[in-house]
mmJSON file of the N, C-alpha and C atoms, coordinates in Angstrom:
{"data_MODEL":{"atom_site":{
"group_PDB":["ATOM","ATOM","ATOM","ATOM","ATOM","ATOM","ATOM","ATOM","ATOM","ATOM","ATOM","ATOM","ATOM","ATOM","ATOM","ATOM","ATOM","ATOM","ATOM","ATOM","ATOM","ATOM","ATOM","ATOM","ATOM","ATOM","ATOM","ATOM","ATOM","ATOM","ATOM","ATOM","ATOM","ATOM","ATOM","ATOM","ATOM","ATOM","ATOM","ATOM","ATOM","ATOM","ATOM","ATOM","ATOM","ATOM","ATOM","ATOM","ATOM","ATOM","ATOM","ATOM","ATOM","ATOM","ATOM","ATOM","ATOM","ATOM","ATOM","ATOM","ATOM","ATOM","ATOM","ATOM","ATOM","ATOM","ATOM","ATOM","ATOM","ATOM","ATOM","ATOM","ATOM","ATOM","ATOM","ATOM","ATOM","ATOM","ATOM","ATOM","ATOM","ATOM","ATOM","ATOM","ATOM","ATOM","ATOM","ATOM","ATOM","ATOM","ATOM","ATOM","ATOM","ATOM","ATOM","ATOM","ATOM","ATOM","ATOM","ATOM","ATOM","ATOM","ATOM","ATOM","ATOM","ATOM","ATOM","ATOM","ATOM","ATOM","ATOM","ATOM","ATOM","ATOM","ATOM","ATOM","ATOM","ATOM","ATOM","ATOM","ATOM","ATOM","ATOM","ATOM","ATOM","ATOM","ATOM","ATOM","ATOM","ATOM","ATOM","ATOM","ATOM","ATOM","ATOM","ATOM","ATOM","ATOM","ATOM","ATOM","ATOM","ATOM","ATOM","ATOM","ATOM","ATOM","ATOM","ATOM","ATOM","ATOM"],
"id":[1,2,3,4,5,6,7,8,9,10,11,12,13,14,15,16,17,18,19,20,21,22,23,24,25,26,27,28,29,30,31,32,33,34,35,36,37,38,39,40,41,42,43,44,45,46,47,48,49,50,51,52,53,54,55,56,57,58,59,60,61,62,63,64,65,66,67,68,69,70,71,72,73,74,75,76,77,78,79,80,81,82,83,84,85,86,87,88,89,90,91,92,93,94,95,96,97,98,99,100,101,102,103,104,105,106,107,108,109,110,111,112,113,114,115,116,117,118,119,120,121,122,123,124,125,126,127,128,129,130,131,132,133,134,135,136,137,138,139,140,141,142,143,144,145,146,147,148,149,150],
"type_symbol":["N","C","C","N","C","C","N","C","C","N","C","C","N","C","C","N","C","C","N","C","C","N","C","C","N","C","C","N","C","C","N","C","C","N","C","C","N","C","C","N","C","C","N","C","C","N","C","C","N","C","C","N","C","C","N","C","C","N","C","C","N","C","C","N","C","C","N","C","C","N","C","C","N","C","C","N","C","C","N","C","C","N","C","C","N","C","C","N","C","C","N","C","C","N","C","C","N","C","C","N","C","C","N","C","C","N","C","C","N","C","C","N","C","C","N","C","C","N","C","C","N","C","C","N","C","C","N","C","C","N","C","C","N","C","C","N","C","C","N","C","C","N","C","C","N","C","C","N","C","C"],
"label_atom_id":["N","CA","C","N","CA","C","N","CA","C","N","CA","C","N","CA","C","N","CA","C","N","CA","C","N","CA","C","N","CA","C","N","CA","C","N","CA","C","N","CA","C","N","CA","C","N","CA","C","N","CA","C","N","CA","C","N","CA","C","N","CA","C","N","CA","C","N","CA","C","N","CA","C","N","CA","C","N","CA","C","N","CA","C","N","CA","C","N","CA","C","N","CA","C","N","CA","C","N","CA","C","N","CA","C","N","CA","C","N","CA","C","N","CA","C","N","CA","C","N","CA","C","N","CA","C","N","CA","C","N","CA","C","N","CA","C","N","CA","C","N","CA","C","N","CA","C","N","CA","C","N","CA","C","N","CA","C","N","CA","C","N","CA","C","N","CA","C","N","CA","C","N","CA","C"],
"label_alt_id":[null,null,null,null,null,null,null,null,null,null,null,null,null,null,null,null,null,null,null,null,null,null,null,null,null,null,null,null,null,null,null,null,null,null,null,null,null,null,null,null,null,null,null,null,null,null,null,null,null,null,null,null,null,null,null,null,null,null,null,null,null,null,null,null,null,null,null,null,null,null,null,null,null,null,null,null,null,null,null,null,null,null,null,null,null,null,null,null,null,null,null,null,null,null,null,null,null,null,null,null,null,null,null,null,null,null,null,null,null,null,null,null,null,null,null,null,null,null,null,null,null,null,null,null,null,null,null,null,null,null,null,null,null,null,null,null,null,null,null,null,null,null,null,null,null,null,null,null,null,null],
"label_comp_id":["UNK","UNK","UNK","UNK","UNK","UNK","UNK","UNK","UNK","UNK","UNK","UNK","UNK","UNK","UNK","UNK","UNK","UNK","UNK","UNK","UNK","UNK","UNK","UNK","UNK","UNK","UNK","UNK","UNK","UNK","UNK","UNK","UNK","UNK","UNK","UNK","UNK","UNK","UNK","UNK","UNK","UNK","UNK","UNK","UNK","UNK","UNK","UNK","UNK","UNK","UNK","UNK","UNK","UNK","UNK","UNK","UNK","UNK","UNK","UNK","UNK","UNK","UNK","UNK","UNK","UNK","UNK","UNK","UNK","UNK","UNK","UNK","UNK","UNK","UNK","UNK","UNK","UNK","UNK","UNK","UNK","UNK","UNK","UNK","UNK","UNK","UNK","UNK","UNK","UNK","UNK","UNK","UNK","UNK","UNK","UNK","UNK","UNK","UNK","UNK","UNK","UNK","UNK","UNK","UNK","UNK","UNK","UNK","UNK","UNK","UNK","UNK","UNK","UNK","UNK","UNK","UNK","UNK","UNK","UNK","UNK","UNK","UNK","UNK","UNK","UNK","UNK","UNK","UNK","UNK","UNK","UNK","UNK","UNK","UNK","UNK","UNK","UNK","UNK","UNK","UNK","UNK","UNK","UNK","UNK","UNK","UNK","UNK","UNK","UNK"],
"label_asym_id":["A","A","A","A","A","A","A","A","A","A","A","A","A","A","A","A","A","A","A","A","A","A","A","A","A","A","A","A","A","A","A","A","A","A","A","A","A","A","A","A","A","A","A","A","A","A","A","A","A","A","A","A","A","A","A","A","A","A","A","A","A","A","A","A","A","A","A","A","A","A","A","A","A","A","A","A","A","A","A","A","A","A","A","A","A","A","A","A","A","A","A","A","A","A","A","A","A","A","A","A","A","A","A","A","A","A","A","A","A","A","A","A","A","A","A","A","A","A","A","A","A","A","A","A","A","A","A","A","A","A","A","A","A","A","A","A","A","A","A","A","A","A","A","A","A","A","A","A","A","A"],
"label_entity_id":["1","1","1","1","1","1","1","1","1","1","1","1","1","1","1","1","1","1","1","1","1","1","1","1","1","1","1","1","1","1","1","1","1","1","1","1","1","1","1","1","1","1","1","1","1","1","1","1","1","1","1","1","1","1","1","1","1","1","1","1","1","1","1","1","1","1","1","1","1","1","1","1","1","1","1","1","1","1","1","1","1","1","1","1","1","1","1","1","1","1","1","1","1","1","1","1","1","1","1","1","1","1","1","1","1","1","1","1","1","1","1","1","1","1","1","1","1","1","1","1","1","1","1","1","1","1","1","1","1","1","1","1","1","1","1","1","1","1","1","1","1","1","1","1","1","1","1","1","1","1"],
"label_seq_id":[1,1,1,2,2,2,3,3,3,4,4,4,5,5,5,6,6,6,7,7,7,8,8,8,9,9,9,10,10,10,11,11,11,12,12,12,13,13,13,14,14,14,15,15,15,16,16,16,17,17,17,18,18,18,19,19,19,20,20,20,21,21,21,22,22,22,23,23,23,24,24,24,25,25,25,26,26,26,27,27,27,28,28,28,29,29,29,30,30,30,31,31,31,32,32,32,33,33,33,34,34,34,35,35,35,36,36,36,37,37,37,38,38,38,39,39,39,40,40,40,41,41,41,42,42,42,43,43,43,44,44,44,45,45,45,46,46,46,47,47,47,48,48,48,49,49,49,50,50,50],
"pdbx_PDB_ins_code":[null,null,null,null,null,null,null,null,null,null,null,null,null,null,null,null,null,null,null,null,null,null,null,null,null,null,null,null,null,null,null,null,null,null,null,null,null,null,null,null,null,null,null,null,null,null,null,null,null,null,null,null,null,null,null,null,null,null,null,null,null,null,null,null,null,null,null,null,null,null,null,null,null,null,null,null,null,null,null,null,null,null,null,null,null,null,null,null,null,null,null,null,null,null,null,null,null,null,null,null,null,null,null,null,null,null,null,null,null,null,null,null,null,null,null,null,null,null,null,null,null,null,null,null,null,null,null,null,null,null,null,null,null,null,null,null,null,null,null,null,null,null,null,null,null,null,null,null,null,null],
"Cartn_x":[102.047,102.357,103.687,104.515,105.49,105.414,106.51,106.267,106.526,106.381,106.456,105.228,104.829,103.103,102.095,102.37,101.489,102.087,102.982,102.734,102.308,102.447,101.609,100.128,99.871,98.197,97.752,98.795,98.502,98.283,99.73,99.25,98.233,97.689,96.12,94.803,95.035,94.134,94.038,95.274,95.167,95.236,95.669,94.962,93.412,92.85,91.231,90.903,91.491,90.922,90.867,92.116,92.478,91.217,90.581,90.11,88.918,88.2,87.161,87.087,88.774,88.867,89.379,88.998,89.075,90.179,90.949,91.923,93.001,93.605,94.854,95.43,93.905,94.077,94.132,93.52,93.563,94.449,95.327,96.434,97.735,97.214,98.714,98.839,97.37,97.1,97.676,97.154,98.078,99.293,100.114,101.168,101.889,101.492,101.277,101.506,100.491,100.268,101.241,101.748,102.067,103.864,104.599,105.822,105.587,104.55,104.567,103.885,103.766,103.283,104.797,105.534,106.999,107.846,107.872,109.033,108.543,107.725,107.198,107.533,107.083,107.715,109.144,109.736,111.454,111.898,111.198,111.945,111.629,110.542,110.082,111.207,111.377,112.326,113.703,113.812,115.613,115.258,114.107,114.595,114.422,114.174,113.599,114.927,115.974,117.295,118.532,118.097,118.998,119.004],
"Cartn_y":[107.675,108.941,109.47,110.172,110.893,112.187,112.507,114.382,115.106,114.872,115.513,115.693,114.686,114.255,114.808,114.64,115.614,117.251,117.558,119.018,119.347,118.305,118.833,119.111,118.072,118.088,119.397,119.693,120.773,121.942,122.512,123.436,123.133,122.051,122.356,122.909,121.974,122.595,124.2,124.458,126.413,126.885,126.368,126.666,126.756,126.218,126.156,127.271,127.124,127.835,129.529,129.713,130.767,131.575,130.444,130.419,131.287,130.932,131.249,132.469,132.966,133.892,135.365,136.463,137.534,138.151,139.446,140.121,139.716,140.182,139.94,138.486,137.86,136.727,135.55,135.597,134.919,134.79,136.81,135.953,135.382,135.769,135.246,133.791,132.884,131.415,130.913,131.8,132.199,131.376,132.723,132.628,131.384,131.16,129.823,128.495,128.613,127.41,127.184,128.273,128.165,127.581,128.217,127.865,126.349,125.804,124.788,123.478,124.03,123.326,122.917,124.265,124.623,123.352,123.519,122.904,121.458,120.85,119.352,118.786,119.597,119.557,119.432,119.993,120.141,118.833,118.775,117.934,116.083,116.449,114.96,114.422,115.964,115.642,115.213,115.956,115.389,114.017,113.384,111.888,110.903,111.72,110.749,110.681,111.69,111.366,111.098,110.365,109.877,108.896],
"Cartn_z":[104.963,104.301,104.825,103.549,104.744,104.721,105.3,105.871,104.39,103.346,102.086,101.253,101.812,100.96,102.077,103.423,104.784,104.39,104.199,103.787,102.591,101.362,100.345,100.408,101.549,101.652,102.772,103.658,104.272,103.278,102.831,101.569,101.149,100.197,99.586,100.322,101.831,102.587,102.733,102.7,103.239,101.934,100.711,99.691,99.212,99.75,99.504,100.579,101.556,103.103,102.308,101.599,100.872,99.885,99.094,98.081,98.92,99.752,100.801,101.68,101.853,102.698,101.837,102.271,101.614,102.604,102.177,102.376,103.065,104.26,104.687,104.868,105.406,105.732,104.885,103.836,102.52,101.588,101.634,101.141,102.082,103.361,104.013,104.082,103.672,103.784,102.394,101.224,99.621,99.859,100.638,100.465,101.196,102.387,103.1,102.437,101.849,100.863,99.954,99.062,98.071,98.635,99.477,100.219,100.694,101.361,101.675,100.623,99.327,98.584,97.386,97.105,97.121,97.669,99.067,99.71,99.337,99.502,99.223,98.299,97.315,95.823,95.705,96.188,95.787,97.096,98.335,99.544,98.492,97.761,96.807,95.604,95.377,94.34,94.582,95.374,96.278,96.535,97.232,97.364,96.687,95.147,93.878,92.954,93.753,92.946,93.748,95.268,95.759,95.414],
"occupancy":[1.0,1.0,1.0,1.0,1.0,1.0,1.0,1.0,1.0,1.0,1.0,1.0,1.0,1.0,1.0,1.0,1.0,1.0,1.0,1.0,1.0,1.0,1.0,1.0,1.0,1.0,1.0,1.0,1.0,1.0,1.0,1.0,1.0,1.0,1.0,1.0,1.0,1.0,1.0,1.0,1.0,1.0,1.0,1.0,1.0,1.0,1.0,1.0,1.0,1.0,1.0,1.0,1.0,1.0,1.0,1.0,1.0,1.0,1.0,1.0,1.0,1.0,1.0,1.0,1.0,1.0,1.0,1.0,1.0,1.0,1.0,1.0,1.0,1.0,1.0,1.0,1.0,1.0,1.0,1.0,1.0,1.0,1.0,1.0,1.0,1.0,1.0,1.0,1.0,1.0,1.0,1.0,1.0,1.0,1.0,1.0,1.0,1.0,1.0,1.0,1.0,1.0,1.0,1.0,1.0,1.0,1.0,1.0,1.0,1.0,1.0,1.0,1.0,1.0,1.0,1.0,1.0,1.0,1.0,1.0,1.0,1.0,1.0,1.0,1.0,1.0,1.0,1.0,1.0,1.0,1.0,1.0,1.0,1.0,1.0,1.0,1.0,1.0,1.0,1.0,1.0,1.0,1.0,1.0,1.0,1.0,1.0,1.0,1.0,1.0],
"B_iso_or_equiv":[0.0,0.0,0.0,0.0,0.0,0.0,0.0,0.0,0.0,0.0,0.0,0.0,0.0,0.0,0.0,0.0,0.0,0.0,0.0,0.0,0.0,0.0,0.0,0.0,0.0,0.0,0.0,0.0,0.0,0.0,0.0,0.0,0.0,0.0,0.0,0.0,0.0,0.0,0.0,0.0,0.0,0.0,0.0,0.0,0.0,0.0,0.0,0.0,0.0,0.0,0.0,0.0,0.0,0.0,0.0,0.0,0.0,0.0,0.0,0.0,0.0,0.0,0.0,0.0,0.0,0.0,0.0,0.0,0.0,0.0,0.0,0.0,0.0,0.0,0.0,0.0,0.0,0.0,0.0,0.0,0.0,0.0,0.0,0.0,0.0,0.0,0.0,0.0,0.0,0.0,0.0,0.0,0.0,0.0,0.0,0.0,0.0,0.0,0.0,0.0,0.0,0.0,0.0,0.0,0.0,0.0,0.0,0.0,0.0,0.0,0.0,0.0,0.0,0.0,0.0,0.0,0.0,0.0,0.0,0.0,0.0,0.0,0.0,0.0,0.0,0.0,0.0,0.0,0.0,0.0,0.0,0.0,0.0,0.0,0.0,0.0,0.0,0.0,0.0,0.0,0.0,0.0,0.0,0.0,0.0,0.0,0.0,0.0,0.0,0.0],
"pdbx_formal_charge":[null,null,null,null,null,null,null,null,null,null,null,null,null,null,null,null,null,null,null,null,null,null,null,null,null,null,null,null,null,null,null,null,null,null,null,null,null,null,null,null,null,null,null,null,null,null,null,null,null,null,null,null,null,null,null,null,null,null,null,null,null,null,null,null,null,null,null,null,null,null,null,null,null,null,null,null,null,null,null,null,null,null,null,null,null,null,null,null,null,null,null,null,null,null,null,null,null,null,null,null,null,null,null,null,null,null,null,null,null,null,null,null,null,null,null,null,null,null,null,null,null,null,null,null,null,null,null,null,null,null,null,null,null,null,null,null,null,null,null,null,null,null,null,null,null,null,null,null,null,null],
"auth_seq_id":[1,1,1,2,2,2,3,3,3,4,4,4,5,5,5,6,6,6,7,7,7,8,8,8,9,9,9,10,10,10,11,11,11,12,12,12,13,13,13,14,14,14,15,15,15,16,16,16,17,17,17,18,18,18,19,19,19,20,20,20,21,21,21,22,22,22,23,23,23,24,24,24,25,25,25,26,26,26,27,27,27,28,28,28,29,29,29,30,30,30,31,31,31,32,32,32,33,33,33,34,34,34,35,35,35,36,36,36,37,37,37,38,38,38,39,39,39,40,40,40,41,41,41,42,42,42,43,43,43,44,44,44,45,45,45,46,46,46,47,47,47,48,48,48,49,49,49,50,50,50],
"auth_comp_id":["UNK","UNK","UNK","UNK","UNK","UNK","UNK","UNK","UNK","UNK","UNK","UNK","UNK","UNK","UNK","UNK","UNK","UNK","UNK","UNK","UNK","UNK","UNK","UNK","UNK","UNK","UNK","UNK","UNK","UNK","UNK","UNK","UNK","UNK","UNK","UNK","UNK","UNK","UNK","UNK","UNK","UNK","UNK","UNK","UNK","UNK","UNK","UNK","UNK","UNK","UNK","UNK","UNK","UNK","UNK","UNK","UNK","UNK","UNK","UNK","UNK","UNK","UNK","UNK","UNK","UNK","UNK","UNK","UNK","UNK","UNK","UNK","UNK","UNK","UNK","UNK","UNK","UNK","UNK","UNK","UNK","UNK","UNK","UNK","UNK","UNK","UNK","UNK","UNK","UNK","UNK","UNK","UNK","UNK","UNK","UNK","UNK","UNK","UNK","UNK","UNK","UNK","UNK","UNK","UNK","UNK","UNK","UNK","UNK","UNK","UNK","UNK","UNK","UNK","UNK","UNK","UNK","UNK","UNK","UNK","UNK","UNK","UNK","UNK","UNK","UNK","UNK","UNK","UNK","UNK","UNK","UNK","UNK","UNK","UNK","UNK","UNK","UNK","UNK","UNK","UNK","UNK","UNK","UNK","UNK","UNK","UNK","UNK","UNK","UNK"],
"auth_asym_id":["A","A","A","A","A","A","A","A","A","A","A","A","A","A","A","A","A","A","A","A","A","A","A","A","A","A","A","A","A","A","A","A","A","A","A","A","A","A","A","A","A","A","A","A","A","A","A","A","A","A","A","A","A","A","A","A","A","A","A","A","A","A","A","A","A","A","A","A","A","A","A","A","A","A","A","A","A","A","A","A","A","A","A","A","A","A","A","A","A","A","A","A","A","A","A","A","A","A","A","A","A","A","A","A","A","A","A","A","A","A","A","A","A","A","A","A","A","A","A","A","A","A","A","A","A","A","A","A","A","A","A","A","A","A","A","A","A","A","A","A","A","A","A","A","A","A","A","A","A","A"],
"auth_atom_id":["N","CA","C","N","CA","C","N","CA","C","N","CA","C","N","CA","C","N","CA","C","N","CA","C","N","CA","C","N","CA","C","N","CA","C","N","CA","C","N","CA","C","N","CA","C","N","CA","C","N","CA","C","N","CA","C","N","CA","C","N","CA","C","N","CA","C","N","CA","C","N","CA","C","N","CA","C","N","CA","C","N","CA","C","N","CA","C","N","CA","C","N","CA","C","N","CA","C","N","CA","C","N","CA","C","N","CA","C","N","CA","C","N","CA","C","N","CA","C","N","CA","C","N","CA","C","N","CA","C","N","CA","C","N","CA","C","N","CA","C","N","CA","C","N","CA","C","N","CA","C","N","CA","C","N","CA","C","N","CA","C","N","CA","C","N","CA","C","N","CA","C","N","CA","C"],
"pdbx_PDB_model_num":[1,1,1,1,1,1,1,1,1,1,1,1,1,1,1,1,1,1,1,1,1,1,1,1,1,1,1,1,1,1,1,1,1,1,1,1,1,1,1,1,1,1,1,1,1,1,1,1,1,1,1,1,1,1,1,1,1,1,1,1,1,1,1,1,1,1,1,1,1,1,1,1,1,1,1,1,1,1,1,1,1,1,1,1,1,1,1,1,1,1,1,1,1,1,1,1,1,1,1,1,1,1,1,1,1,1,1,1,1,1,1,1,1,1,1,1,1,1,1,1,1,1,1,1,1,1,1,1,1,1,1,1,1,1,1,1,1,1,1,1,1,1,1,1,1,1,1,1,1,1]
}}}
């Protein structure tokens, strides 16, 4: 695996963790997720057009 596909899978994890957890903490895992689900996405795409 590389470090693009290990943070996509991190995000999902704290995405679900999210799904489970109520107020501050749920969405700060939200938001968590969603940046590190973000960066994976775009760090994948940069090396699919080098």
């Amino acid at each position: 695996m590389n470090p693009a596909q290990l943070e996509a899978l991190a995000g999902t994890g704290l995405l679900l963790f999210s799904a489970f957890k109520r107020g501050a903490l749920g969405m700060a895992a939200f938001l968590g997720a969603a940046a590190l689900i973000v960066h994976a996405t775009v760090s994948r795409t940069k090396e699919g057009f080098r």
